[in-house]
C-alpha positions, 0 to 999 in steps of 0.5 A, a space after each residue: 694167130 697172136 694179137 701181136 708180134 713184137 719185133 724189137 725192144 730197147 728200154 729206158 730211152 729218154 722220153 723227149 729226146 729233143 727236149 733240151 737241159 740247162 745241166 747236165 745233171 737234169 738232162 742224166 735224171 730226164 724221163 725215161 721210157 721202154 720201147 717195145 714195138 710190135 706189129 698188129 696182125 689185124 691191122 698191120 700197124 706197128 707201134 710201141 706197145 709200153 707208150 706212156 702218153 701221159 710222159 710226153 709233155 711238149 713245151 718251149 724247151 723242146 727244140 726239132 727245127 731243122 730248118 736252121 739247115 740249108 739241106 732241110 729246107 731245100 727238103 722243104 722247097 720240094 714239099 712246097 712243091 707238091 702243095 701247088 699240086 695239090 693245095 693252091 687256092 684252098 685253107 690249110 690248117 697245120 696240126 703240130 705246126 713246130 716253131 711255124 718255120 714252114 707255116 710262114 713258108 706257105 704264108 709267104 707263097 701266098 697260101 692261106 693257113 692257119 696253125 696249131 702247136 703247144 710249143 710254138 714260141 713266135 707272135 704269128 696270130 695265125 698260130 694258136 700256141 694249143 694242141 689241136 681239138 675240135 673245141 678249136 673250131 677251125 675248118 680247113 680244105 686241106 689239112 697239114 700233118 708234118 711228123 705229127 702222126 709219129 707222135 700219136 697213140 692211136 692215129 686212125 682214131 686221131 684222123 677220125 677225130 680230124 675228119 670228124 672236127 672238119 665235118 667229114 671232108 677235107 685233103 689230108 697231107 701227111 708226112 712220117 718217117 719211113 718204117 721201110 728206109 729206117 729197116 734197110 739202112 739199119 738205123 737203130 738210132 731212128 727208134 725212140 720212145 717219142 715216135 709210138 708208130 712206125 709207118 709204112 707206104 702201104 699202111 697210108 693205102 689201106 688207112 684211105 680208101 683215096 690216095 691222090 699221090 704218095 711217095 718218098 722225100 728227104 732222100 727217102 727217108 720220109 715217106 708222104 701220102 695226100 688223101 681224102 678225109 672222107 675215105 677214112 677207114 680201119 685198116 686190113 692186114 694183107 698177107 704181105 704185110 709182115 713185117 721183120 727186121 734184118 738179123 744184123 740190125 743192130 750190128 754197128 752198135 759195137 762196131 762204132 763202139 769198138 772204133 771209138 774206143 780204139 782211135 786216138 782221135 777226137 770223135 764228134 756227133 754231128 747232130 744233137 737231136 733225135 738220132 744223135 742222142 739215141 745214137 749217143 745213148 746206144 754208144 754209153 751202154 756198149 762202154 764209151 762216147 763221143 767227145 762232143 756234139 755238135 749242132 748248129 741249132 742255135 736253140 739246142 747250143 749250150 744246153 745238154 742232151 737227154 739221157 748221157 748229158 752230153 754239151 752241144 756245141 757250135 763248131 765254131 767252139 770245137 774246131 780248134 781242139 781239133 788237129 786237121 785231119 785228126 778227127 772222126 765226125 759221125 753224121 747223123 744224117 747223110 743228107 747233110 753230108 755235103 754242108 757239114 763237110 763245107 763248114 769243116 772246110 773238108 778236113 776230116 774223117 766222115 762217116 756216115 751212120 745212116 750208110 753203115 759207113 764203117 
């Protein structure tokens, strides 16, 4: 048996593609990488084979926080809620802690934590603006990686140096996008060059020998395991564990081409980070593009998107170039469906790209 399977490849995605431009012109000529995920036959990992880490720099001009929107941070209320299970009473340190938004949530619900992020902005003195070593000299009870894991080259030896920096013990949350939802509902726009790896539920059951408790949030399209540092092992390829993608992954691509080609009506992204920017960056190579982007991420607004250069808008500046009910807005996520139809008051045509809703 080969090494490796590849599964999929698209290439010259943009590195960073949360990382926001002043121009058009430096958002078009951003860095660019190759995606080619494959899956390791002895462990069962998928990954990016062509990552580079040496192109992925975070600073303040990258711009994830989701918390600007009311439905992720009912998301984040369910989160808090597993961490009184699981976390209370015990010293937490979040890896990759953002902006901090659900650092100060915990903070505010009593918990005692401390974080670490390069792209961190605020003045919290309990969040050190640096990547995470064991130079830090930090020793928690519970250890927090929310969409850290995705990001990392290697992420068994990560744990272990996590495990090592903590003297071998510790609860490990992780949190990760869901490799199986992203397969099922065939978003193609969820693959980008940031995310090297591509988990699945039983991936975090192999890589610990102790899982407290895993399951799915966010509608699923996260997955989250609580396990025990201490168990940290390699992980084994079962016999059900290979992976393929369905045939007709990638067949919406020129369906929703197609659609906005033909329409005589404006056409929206919803949505400028991750998904929205693959989304649009998929859309240009099959020959056309959405009319505006809209974000209502205060840190993304006035900036321009990675690879096509888009503008990202408030609603509030789009709304009146818009005809009612002559409009087609593209959701990225169909978890903030019900908010973004109550911005728009419900006027125009949605469809919802991670439901195939075409």
């Amino acid at each position: 048996m080969n090494a490796i399977k590849e599964l999929y490849r698209v290439e010259q995605l943009p590195v960073l593609q949360n990382r926001m431009y002043a121009t058009e012109q430096e958002a078009v000529e951003c860095p660019k990488g190759d995606v080619v995920l494959v899956q390791d036959n002895a462990t069962g990992l998928i990954y990016n084979q062509s990552f580079r880490p040496e192109l992925v720099q975070y600073d303040q001009e990258y711009q994830n926080e989701q918390a600007v929107s009311e439905s992720f941070r009912l998301h984040l209320e369910e989160v808090s809620t597993i961490f009184r299970r699981h976390y209370q009473n015990y010293s937490l340190l979040e890896i990759g802690c953002g902006k901090g938004f659900f650092l100060e949530y915990l903070q505010k619900l009593g918990f005692e934590i401390t974080g670490a992020d390069p792209a961190y902005e605020g003045r919290n003195p309990r969040i050190l603006k640096k990547y995470f070593t064991s130079d830090l000299n930090i020793r928690s009870e519970g250890i927090i990686l929310r969409h850290v894991l995705e990001h990392i080259q290697h992420p068994v030896s990560f744990l272990k140096k996590i495990a090592e920096a903590n003297k071998g013990t510790g609860k490990v949350y992780i949190e990760v996008p869901c490799f199986d939802w992203i397969s099922q509902h065939r978003t193609w726009f969820d693959i980008f060059y940031e995310h090297v790896n591509y988990f699945r539920l039983a991936d975090f059951k192999e890589i610990f020998g102790t899982v407290y408790e895993a399951g799915h949030v966010f509608g699923g399209q996260y997955l989250y395991a609580i396990a025990d540092l201490a168990t940290l092992r390699e992980p084994v390829c079962r016999t059900d564990c290979q992976f393929e993608f369905p045939k007709d992954f990638l067949s919406s691509v020129e369906k929703y081409a197609e659609k906005i080609k033909k329409t005589t009506v404006s056409s929206i992204i919803w949505g400028g980070a991750s998904k929205g920017v693959i989304f649009s960056v998929l859309l240009q190579r099959a020959g056309t593009k959405a009319d505006f982007v809209v974000d209502i991420n205060p840190a993304k607004q006035g900036k321009y998107v990675p690879a096509t250069g888009l503008l990202v808008q408030p609603y509030e500046d789009i709304k009146n170039k818009l005809n009612r009910r002559n409009a087609d807005i593209f959701i990225m996520n169909s978890n903030y469906s019900d908010e973004i139809k109550k911005i728009t008051e419900n006027q125009f045509n949605y469809i919802e790209v991670d439901c195939c809703d075409i």
